[in-house]
C-alpha positions, 0 to 999 in steps of 0.5 A, spaced: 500 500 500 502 506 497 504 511 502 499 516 500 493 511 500 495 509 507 494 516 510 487 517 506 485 512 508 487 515 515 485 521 514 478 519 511 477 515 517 479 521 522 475 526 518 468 520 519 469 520 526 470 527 527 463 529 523 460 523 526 461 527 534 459 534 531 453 530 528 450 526 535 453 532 539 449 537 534 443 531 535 443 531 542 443 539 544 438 540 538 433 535 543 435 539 548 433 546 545 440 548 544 440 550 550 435 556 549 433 557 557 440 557 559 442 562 554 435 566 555 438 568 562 446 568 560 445 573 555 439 576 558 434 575 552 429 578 556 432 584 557 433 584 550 426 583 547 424 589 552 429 593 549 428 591 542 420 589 541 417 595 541 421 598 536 419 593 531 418 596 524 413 591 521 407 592 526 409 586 530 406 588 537 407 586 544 412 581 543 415 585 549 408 583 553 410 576 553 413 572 559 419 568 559 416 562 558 413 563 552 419 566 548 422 559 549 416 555 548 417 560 540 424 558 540 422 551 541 417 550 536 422 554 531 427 549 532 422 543 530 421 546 525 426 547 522 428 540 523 422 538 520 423 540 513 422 547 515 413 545 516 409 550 520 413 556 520 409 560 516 403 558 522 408 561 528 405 566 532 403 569 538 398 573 542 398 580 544 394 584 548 387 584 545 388 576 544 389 576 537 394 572 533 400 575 530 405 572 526 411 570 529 415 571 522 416 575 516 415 572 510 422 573 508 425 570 515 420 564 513 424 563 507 430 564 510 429 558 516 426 553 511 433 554 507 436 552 515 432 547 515 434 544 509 442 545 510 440 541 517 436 535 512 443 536 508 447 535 515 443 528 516 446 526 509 453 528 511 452 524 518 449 518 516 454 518 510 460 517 515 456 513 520 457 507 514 463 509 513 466 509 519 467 502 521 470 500 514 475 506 514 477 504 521 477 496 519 482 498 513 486 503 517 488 498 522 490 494 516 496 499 514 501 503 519 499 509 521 503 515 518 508 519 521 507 525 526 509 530 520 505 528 515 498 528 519 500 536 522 500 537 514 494 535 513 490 536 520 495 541 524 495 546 518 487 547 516 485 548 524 491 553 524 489 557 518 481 556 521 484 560 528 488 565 524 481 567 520 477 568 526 484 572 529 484 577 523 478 577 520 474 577 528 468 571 529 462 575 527 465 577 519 467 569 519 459 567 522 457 572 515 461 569 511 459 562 511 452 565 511 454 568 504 457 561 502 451 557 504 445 561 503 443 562 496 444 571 494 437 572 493 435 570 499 435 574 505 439 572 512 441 579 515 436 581 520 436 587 524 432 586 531 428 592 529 425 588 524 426 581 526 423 578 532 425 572 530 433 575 531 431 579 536 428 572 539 434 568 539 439 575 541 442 574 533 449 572 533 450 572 540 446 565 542 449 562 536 456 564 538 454 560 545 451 554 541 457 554 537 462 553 543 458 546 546 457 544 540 465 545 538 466 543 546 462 536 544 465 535 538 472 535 542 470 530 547 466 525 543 471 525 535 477 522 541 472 517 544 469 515 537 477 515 533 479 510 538 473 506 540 472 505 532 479 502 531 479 498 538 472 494 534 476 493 528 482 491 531 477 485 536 474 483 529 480 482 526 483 479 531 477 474 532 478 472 524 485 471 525 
């Protein structure tokens, strides 16, 4: 087995364990609301809504008159939402004063919340994709020696230093952009400002998904180690059992 293989196939099954983490940390702090209660309080969400619901621009009154109880109970049903392909979105509101249901979103943000979902729908491809993958990667990889220090520095080390060095220069909020102008299509709005949006005003946009984005990198971390290990301790005890 050539070399370069070698390291491919090393590398593949790295790369499998490490999506597979991200997508059952993903999972898991998707049941759980990502977190929404905790960080309601951390980022004082509340405080938020108070100053920036009655500036609305789009005639969506009261949402300041709501509790916190009800906030979170809108963040859930969007987020089952957006893992649902996006249904129901457009039927999403709540009362005010008098009584009288008032659409949560903007046609524009519904729009945008069904093209997360369909990144979410892509993110499960991804992810079951490497759940296939990952014991047959591990099974090849345990069959070839593992490459040397420098040569998966070149290929890990060098990636993760260039990620942080972007986040150093550029800051996280231009990056957090960035990737919305690589993933959502042109025509198709994703900048909110919170007087028009009670969907960002809901969520505190970007600072909910910066601690979002912490567990789920802080998840990934723990669990890619315990998978990368675990998958070639089960292929090298199948091996052995059909030595």
């Amino acid at each position: 087995m050539k070399p370069a293989l070698s390291l491919t196939l090393w590398v593949g099954y790295g790369l499998a364990s490490l999506i597979l983490a991200l997508g059952l940390t993903w999972g898991l702090y998707a049941q759980a609301d990502y977190g929404y209660p905790f960080w309601y309080e951390q980022l004082e969400i509340g405080a938020h809504i108070d100053q920036y619901g009655p500036l609305n621009r789009h005639h969506r009154r009261d949402f300041e008159r709501l509790d916190a109880a009800t906030h979170q109970t809108l963040f859930h049903r969007i987020r089952v939402a957006v893992h649902d392909g996006g249904r129901g979105l457009e039927t999403l509101s709540y009362p005010d004063r008098a009584g009288r249901a008032i659409p949560l979103l903007r046609p524009a943000e519904v729009v945008h919340l069904r093209d997360v979902a369909h990144l979410i729908d892509g993110g499960r491809v991804l992810v079951w994709v490497a759940a296939l993958l990952w014991l047959p990667l591990a099974w090849l990889a345990v069959r070839r020696p593992p490459p040397g220090a420098r040569a998966w520095a070149l290929v890990t080390v060098t990636p993760v230093l260039a990620v942080i060095g972007w986040l150093l220069v550029a800051g996280p909020t231009a990056v957090f952009y960035q990737f919305h102008i690589w993933l959502f299509p042109a025509d198709h709005e994703w900048f909110f400002y919170w007087q028009d949006s009670l969907m960002s005003t809901l969520m505190k946009a970007p600072a909910l998904f910066g601690g979002i984005a912490v567990v789920l990198v802080g998840g990934t971390l723990v669990l890619a180690p315990l998978l990368y290990g675990g998958g070639l301790w089960l292929a090298r005890r199948v091996r052995e059992r059909h030595r």
